[in-house]
DRENKOL-715081 format. One record per residue (C-alpha): residue number from 1; x, y, z. Coordinates in pm, 1 decimal, padded with zeros to 6 digits, always signed. Example, Ala and Ser with C-alpha at 12.3 -4.5 7.8 and 13.67 -1.06 7.14 Angstrom:
BEGIN
<1; <+01230.0; -00450.0; +00780.0>> <2; <+01367.0; -00106.0; +00714.0>> 
% end
This chain:
BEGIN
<1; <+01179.3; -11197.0; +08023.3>> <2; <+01189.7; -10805.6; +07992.4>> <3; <+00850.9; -10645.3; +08003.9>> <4; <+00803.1; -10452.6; +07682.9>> <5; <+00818.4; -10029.0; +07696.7>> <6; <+00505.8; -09870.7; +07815.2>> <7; <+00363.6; -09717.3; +07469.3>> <8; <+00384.8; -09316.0; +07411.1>> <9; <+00019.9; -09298.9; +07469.1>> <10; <+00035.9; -09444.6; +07830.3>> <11; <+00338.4; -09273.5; +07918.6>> <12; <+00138.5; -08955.8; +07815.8>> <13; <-00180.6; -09089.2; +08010.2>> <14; <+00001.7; -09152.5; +08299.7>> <15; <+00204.2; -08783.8; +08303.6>> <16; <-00124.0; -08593.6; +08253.4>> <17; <-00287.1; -08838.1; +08602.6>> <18; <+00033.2; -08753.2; +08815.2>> <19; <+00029.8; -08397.0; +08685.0>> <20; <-00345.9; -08335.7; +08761.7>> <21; <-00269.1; -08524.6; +09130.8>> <22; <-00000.3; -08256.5; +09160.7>> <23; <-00220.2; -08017.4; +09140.9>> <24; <-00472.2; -08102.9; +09392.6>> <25; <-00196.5; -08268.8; +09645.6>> <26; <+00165.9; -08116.2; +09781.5>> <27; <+00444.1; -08183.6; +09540.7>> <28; <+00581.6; -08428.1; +09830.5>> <29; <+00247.4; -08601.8; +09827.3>> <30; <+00246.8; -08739.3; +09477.3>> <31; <+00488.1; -09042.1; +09418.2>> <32; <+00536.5; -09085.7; +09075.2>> <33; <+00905.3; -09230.3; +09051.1>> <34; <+00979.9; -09611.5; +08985.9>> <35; <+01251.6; -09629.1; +09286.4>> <36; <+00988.5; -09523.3; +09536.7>> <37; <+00682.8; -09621.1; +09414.9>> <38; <+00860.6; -10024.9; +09490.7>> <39; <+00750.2; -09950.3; +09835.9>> <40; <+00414.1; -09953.9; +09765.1>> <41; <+00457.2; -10271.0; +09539.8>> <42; <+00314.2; -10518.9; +09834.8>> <43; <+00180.6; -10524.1; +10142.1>> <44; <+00243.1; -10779.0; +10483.7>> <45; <+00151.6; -11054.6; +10182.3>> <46; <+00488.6; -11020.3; +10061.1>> <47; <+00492.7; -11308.4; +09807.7>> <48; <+00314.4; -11109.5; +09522.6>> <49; <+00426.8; -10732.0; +09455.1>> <50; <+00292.2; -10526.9; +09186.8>> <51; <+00436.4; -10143.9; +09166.5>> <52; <+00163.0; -09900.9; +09128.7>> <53; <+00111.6; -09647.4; +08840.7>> <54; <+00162.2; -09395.9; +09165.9>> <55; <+00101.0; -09351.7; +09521.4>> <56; <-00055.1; -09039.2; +09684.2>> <57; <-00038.8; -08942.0; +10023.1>> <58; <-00343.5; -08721.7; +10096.6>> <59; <-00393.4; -08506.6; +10431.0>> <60; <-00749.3; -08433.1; +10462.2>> <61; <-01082.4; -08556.7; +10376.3>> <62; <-01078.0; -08288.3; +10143.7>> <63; <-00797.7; -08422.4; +10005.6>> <64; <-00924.1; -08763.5; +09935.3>> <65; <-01203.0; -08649.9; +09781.6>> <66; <-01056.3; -08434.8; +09513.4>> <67; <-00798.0; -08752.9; +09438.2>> <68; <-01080.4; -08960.9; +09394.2>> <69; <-01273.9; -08742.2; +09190.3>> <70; <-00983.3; -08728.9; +08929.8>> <71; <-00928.1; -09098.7; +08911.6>> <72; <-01329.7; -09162.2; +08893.1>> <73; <-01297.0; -08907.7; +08584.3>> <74; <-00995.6; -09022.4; +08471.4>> <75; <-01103.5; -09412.4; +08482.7>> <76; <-00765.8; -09514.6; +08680.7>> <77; <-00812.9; -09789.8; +08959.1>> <78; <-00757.8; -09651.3; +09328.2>> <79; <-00606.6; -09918.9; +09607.7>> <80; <-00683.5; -09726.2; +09943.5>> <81; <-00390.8; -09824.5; +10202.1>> <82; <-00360.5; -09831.7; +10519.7>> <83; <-00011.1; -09899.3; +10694.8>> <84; <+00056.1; -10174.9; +10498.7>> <85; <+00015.6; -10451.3; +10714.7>> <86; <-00237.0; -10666.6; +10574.0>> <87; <-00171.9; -11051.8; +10493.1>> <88; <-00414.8; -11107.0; +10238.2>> <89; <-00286.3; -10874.3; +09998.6>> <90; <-00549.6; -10618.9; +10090.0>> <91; <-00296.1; -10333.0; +09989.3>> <92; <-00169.0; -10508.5; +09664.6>> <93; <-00160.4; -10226.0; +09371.1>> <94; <-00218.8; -10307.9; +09018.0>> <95; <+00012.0; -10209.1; +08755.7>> <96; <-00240.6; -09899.4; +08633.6>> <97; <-00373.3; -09815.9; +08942.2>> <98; <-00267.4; -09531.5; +09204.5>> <99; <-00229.1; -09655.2; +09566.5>> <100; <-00409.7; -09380.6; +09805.6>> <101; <-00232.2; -09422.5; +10173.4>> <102; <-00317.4; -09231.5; +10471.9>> <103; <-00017.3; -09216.3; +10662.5>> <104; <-00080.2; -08852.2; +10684.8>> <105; <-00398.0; -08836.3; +10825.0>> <106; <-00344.4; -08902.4; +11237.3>> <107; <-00470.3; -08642.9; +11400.4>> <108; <-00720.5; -08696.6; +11697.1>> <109; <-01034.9; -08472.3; +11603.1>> <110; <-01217.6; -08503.1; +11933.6>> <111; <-01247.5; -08649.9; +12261.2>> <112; <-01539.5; -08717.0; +12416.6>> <113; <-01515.6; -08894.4; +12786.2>> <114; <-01918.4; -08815.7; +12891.6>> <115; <-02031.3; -09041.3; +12600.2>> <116; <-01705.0; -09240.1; +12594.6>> <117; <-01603.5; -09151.1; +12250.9>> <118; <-01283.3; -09020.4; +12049.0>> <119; <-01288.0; -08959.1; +11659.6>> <120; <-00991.1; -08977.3; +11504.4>> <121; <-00862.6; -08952.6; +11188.3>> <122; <-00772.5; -09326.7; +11024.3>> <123; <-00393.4; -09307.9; +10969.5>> <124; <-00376.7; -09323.2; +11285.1>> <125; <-00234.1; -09630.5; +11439.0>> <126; <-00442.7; -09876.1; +11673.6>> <127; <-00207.6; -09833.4; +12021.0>> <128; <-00210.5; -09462.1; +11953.9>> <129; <-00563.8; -09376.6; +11971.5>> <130; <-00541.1; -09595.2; +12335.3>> <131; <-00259.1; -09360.6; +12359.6>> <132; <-00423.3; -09075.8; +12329.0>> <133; <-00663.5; -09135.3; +12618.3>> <134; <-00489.9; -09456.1; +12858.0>> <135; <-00372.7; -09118.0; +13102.9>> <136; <-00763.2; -09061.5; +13148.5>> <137; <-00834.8; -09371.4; +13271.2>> <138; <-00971.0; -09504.8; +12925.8>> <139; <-00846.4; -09791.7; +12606.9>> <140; <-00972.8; -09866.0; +12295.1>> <141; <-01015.8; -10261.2; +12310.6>> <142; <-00946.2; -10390.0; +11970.8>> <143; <-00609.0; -10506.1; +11972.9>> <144; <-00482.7; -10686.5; +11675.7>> <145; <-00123.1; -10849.8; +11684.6>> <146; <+00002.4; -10537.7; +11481.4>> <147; <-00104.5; -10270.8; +11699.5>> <148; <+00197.2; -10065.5; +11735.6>> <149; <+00191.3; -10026.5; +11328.2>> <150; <-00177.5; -10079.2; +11180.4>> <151; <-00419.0; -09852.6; +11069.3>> <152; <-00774.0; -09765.5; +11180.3>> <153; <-00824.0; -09740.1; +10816.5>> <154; <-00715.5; -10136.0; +10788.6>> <155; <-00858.5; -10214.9; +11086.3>> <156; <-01220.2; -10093.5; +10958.5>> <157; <-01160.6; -10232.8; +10607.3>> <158; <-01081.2; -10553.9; +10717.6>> <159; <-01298.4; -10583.6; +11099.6>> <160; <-01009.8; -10645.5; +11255.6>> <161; <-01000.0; -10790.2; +11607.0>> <162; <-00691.2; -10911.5; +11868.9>> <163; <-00636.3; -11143.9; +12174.9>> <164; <-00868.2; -10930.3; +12366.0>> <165; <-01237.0; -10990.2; +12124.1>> <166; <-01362.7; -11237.5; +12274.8>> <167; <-01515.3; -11019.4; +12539.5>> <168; <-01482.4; -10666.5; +12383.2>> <169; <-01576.9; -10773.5; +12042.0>> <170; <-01408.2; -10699.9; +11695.2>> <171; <-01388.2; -10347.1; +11524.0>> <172; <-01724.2; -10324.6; +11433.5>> <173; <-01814.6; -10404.5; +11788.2>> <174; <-01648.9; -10048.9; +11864.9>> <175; <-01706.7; -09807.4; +11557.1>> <176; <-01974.1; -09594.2; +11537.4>> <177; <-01925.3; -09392.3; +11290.9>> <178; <-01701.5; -09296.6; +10968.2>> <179; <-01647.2; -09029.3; +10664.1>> <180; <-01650.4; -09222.9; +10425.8>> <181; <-01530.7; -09055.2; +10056.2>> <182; <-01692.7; -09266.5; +09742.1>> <183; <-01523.1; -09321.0; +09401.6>> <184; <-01662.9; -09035.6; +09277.8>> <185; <-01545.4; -08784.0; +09547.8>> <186; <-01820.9; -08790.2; +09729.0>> <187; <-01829.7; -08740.6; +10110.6>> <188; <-02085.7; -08906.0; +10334.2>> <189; <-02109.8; -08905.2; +10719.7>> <190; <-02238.3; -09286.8; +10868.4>> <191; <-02355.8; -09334.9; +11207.2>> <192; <-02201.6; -09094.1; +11430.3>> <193; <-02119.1; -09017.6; +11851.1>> <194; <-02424.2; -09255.7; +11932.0>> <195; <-02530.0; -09585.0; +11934.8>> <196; <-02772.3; -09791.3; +11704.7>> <197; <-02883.8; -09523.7; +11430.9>> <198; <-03219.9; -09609.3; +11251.2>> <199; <-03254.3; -09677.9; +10923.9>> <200; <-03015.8; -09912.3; +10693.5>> <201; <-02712.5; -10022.2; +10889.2>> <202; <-02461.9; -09885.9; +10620.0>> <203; <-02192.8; -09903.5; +10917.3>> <204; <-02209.2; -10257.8; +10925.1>> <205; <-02191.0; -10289.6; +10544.7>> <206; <-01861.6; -10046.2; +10559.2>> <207; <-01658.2; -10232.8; +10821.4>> <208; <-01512.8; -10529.8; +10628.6>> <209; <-01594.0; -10399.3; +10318.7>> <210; <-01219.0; -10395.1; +10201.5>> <211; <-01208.7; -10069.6; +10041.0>> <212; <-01444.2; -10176.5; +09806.7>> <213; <-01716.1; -09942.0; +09893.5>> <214; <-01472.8; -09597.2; +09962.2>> <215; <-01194.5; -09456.6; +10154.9>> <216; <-01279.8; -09411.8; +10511.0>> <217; <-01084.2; -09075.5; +10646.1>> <218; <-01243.6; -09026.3; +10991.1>> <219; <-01403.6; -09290.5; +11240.4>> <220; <-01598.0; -09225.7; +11574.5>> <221; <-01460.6; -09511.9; +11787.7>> <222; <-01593.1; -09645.7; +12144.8>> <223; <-01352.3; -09625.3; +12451.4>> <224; <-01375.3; -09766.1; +12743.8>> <225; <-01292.9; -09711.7; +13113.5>> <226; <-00966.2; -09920.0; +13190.5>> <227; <-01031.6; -10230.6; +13394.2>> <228; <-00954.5; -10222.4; +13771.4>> <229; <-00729.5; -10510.9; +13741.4>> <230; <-00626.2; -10790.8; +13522.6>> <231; <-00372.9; -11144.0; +13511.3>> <232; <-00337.6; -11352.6; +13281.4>> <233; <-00252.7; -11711.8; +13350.3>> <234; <-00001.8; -12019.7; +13128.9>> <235; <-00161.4; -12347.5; +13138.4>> <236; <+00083.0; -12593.3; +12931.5>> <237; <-00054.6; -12922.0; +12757.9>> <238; <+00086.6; -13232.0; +12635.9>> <239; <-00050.6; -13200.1; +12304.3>> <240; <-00264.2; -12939.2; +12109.6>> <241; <-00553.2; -13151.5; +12100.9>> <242; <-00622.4; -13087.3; +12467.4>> <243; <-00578.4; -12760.3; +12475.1>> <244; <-00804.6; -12743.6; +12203.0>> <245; <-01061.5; -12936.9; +12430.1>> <246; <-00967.7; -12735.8; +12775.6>> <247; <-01082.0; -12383.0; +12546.7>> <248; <-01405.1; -12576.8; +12456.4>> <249; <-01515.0; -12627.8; +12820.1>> <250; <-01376.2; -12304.1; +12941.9>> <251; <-01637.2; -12149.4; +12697.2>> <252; <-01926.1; -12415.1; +12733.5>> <253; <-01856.0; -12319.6; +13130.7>> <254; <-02025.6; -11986.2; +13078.4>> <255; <-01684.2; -11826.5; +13164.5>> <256; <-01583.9; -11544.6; +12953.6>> <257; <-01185.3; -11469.8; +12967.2>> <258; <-01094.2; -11120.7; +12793.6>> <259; <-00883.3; -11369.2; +12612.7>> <260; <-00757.5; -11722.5; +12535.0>> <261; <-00449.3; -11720.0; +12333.8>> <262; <-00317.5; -12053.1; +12174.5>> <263; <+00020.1; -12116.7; +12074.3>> <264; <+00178.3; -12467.5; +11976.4>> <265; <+00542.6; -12599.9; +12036.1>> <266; <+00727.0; -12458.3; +11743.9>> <267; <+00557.6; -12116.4; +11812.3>> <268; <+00635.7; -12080.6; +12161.9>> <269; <+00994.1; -12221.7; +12175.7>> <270; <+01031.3; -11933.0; +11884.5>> <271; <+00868.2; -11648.7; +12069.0>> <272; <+01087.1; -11710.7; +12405.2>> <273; <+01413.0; -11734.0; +12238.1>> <274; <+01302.9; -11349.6; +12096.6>> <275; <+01121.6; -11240.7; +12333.5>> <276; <+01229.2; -11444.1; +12664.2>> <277; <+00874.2; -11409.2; +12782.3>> <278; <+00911.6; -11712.7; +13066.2>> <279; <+00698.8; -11982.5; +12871.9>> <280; <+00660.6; -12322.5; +12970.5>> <281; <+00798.9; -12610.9; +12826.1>> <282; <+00556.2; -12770.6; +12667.1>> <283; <+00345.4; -12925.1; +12329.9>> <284; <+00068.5; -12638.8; +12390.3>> <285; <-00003.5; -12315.7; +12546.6>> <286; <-00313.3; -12106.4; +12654.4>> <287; <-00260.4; -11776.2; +12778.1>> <288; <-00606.9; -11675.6; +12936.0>> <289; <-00654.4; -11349.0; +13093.7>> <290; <-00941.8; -11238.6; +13340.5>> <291; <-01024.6; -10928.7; +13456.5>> <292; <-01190.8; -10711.1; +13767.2>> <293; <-01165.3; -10645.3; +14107.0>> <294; <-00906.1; -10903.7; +14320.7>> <295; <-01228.5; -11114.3; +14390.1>> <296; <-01354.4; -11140.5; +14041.4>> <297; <-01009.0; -11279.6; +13938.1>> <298; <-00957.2; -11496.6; +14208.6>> <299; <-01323.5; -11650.5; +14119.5>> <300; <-01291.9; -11645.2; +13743.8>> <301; <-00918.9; -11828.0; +13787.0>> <302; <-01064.4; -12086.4; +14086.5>> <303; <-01320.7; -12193.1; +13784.1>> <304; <-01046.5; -12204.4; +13522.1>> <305; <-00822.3; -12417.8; +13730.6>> <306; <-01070.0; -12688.2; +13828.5>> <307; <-01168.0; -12726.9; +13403.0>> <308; <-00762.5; -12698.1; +13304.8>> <309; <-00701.3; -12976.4; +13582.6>> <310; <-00924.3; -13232.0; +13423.6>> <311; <-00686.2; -13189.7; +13125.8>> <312; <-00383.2; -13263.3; +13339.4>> <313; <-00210.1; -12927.0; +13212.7>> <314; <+00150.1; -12966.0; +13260.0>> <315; <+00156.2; -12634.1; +13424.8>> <316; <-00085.2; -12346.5; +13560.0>> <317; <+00120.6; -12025.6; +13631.5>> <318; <-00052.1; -11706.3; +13728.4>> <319; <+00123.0; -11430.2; +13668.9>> <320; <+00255.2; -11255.5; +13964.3>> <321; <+00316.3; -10920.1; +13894.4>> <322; <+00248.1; -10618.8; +13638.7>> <323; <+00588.0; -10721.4; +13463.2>> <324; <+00552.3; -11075.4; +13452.9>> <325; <+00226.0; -10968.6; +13248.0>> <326; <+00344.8; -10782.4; +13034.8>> <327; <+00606.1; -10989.6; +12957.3>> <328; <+00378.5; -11306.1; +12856.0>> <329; <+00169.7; -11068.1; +12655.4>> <330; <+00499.4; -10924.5; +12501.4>> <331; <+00574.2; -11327.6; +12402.0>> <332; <+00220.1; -11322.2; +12217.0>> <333; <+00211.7; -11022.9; +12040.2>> <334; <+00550.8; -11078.1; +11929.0>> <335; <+00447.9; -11459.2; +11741.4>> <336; <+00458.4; -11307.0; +11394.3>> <337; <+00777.1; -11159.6; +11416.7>> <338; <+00943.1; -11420.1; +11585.4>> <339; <+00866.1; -11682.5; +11336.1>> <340; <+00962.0; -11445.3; +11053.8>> <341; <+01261.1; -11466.5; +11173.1>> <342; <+01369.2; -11873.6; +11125.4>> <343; <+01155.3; -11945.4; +10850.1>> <344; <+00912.3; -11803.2; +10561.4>> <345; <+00559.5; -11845.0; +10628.3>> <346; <+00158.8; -11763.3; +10462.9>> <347; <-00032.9; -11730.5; +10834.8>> <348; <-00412.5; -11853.4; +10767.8>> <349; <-00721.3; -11635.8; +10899.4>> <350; <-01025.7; -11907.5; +10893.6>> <351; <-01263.8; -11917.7; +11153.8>> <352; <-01446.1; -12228.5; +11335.5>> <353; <-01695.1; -12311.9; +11634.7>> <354; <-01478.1; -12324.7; +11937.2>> <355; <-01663.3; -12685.8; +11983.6>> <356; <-01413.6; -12786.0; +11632.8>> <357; <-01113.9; -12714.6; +11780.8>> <358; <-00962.2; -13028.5; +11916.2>> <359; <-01063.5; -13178.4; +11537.3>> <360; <-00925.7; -12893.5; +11316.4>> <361; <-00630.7; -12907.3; +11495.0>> <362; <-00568.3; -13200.5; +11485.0>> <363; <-00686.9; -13232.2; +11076.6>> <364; <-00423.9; -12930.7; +11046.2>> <365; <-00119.4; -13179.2; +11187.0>> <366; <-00254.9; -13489.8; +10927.4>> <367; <-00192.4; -13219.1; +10670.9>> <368; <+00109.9; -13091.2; +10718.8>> <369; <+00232.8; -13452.0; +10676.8>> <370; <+00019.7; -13470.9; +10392.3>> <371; <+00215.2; -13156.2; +10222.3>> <372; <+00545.3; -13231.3; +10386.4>> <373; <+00493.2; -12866.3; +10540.9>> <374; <+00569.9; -12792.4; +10874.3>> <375; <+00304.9; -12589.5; +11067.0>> <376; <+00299.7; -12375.6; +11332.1>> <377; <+00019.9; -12250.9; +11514.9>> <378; <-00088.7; -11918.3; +11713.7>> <379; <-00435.2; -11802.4; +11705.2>> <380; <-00697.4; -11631.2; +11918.8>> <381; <-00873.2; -11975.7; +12071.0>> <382; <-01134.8; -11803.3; +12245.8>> <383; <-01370.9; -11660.8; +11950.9>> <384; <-01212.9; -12007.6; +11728.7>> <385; <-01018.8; -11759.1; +11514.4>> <386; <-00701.8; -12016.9; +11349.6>> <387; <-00377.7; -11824.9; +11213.6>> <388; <-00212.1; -12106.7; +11160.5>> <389; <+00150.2; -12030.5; +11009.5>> <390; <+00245.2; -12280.2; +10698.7>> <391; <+00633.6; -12244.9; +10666.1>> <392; <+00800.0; -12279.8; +10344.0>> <393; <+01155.8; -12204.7; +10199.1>> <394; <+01058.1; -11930.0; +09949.8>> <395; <+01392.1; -11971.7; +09723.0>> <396; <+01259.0; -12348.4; +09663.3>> <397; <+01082.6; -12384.5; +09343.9>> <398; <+00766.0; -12505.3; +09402.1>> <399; <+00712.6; -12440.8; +09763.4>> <400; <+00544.5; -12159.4; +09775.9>> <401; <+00258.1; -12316.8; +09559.0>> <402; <+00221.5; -12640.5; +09786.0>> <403; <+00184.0; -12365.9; +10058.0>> <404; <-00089.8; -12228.2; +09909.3>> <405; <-00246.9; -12536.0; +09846.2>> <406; <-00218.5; -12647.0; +10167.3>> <407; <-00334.7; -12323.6; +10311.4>> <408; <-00652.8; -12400.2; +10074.7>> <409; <-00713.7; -12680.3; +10229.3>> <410; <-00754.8; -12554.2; +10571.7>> <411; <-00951.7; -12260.3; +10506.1>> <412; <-01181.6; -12494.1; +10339.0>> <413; <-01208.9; -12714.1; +10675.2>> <414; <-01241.3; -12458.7; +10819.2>> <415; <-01604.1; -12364.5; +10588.6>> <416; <-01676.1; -12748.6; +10610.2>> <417; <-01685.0; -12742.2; +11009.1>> <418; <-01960.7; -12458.3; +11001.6>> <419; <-01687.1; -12175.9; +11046.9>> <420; <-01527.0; -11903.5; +10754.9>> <421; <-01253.1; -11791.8; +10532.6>> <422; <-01137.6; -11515.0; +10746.4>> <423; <-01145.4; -11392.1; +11081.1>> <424; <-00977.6; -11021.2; +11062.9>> <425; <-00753.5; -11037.6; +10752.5>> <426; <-00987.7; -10991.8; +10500.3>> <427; <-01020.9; -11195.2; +10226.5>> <428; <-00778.5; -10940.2; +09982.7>> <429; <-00627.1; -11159.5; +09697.2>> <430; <-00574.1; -11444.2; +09952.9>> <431; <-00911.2; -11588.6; +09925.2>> <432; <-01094.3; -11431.8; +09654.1>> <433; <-01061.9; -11767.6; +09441.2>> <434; <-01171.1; -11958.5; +09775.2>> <435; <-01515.9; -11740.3; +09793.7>> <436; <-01708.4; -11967.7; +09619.4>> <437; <-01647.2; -12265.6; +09877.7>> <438; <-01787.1; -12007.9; +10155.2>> <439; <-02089.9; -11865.3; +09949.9>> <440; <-02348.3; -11979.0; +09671.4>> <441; <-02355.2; -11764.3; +09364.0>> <442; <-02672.3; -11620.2; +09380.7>> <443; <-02516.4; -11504.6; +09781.0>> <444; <-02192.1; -11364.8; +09579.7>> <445; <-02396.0; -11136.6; +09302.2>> <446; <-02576.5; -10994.2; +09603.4>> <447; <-02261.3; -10894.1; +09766.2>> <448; <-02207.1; -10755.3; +09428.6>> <449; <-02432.3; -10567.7; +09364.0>> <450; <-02414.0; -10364.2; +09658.5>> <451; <-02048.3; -10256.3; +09526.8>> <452; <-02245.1; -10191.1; +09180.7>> <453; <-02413.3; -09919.3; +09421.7>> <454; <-02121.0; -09769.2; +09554.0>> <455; <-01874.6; -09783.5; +09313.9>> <456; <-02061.4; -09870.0; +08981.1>> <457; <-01717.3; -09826.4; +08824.7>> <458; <-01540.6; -10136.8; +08998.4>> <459; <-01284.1; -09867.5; +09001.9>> <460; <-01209.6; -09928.9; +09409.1>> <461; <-00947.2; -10205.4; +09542.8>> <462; <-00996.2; -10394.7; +09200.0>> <463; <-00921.5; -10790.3; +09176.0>> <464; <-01012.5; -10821.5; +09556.5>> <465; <-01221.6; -10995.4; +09762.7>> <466; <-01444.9; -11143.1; +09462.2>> <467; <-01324.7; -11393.6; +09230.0>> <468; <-01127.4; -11242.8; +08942.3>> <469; <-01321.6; -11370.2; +08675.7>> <470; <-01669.9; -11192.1; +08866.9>> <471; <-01440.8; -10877.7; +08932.6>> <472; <-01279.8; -10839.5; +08576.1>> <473; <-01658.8; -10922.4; +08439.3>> <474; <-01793.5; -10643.0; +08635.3>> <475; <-01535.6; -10383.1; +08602.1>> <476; <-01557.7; -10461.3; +08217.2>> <477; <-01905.7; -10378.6; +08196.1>> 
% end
């Protein structure tokens, strides 16, 4: 069905917002036209797509701020966007609203090695700001899957984490301070180049907050001194059950890995035919990693050894060189990709104790029968963080609904084993409908009300996060 005309009023609206944007912004900053604003329509969550009224491409704080004060005055929705590469939909426009990216802003402000800091402005990409320092000596530890693309910005907006969090920690584990521009153009400075400020811990109410709250430009970030030495080890299972149980006792063991990646048959015989990474054969795969001096590995690999061989792994390979390493890590970081390739998929983000495993898993197989869905599954075992991928055939009517209702289901074993919705992709349009399974009303009108605070509006990221019936309720006043 064709959409009807826009009326001569919006049309008019709409010249006199892009017009006023053009005259804060560069001419090549403002993207007004229907052919390009279509790549702004979606983000990583590719199965819903909404082009924006416009998109703006700001290259300062300064910048953002006067942006933000015209849509605040203007009443116009802003979606704040990072590199695009969020699977909940975190970047999804709506059709009146203007999508504020900041691709432009990815310049490295300072360096600090003394107190082990580097601020950076938040276009810039996660790898790059390791990048910026790794010939020091020095890395910034959160790693997420999309490195070599995301956004600080996305990374603070939606906590994001990697294989390597379950001894560094997430995002918040490593920011410690932002500017943070509100709705109204406001600029405010949070924490800052030292640790635990006093006062309200506004930091911790920013990081995850979605855009919701404002459009972080600039964020003090920790980095740390590169380990003196690392390997990573394969240890294959018969099925993903016992995997499942070897990461339980790994962690009740008091060992802590820098990582302990899971992937499942249909995930790994995908990621070696793309990547040729040297996998085993096998039903299930951990990729653990230690770290230290040659002694501390040897110990930390003796101890996970003697747990994996009550398991009776079908394999334990340590990797023997800096290339070999690489090359298994290559494999994991590549997962995504690699299954994008065969087959359509929604990849989950829920959360359980690491105790749940062997269950969930195994819950997760009874479903995909259930759904007539085939599953497959890659996650970061260590902290229990699932991404499950649900494949479906996005040209079949119908599919892409069972997905989601399968997907539904898991995320809400997931909150009925003790665990959560998400992980590190944010809740975005993905789970705002699912929020209510996680939290009690009286816990979702406190969350809330602290975006009443900073955005009394509901002008920010709108029809996110919250269910849309809360969100359209608020924003209407």
């Amino acid at each position: 069905m064709q959409m009807p005309a826009p009326s001569a009023s919006v049309l008019d609206r709409r010249a006199r917002i892009v017009a006023r944007l053009r005259d804060v912004l560069p001419a090549e900053a403002v993207i007004d036209d229907p052919n390009e604003t279509r790549a702004y329509e979606c983000d990583g969550l590719t199965a819903y797509r909404c082009p924006p009224l416009a998109a703006v491409l700001p290259g300062s704080t300064a910048e953002v701020s006067a942006v933000l004060r015209i849509c605040h005055e203007e009443g116009v929705p802003v979606v704040p966007r990072g590199a695009g590469t969020s699977l909940a939909g975190g970047a999804l426009p709506t059709a009146d609203s203007v999508i504020l990216g900041v691709a432009r802003m990815r310049e490295v402000l300072e360096t600090d090695y003394d107190n082990r800091i580097i601020r950076v402005q938040t276009g810039r990409t996660n790898l790059s700001v390791t990048g910026a320092v790794e010939a020091d000596g020095f890395f910034y530890a959160p790693d997420p899957s999309s490195q070599l693309a995301c956004a600080i910005a996305g990374n603070i907006g939606m906590n994001s984490g990697g294989a390597h969090c379950l001894k560094y920690g997430v995002t918040t584990n490593n920011l410690l301070g932002v500017t943070l521009v509100q709705m109204d153009g406001t600029v405010v400075e949070i924490g800052g180049a030292h640790m635990d400020p006093s006062g309200l811990d506004l930091l911790g109410v920013i990081c995850g907050s979605e855009g919701q709250l404002g459009v972080v430009t600039e964020a003090t970030l920790r980095i740390l001194p590169k380990p003196e030495g690392a390997r990573p080890v394969l240890i294959g299972f018969s099925a993903n059950e016992i995997a499942g149980e070897c990461v339980s006792d790994i962690i009740k063991a008091g060992i802590l890995p820098v990582a302990i990646e899971f992937m499942d048959r249909p995930c790994i015989e995908a990621t070696e035919a793309f990547a040729h990474a040297g996998y085993p054969d096998c039903e299930a795969l951990l990729i653990v990693e230690v770290e230290g001096s040659d002694d501390e590995i040897a110990e930390q690999l003796g101890l996970i050894r003697q747990i994996a061989q009550r398991h009776d792994p079908v394999e334990f390979r340590e990797s023997q060189s800096e290339d070999e390493s690489k090359r298994i890590w290559l494999g994991r970081k590549s997962a995504f990709g690699a299954m994008g390739q065969i087959n359509d998929y929604i990849c989950l983000d829920g959360t359980i104790p690491v105790s749940e495993l062997p269950y969930v898993l195994r819950r997760i197989g009874e479903l995909s029968k259930e759904f007539g869905l085939d599953v497959a599954n890659v996650f970061h075992a260590g902290d229990g963080n699932m991404h499950p991928l649900i494949l479906f055939n996005a040209n079949k009517p119908g599919d892409l609904e069972t997905c989601e209702a399968m997907g539904a289901e898991i995320l809400k074993l997931c909150v009925e084993v003790g665990g959560c919705l998400t992980g590190e992709h944010g809740v975005g349009v993905e789970k705002r409908d699912l929020m209510d399974v996680q939290f009690a009303p009286q816990d979702l009108e406190a969350q809330m009300r602290v975006k009443d605070v900073f955005d009394p509006k509901w002008l920010l990221n709108p029809a996110k996060v919250f269910p849309l019936a809360h969100s359209e309720a608020r924003r209407a006043g």
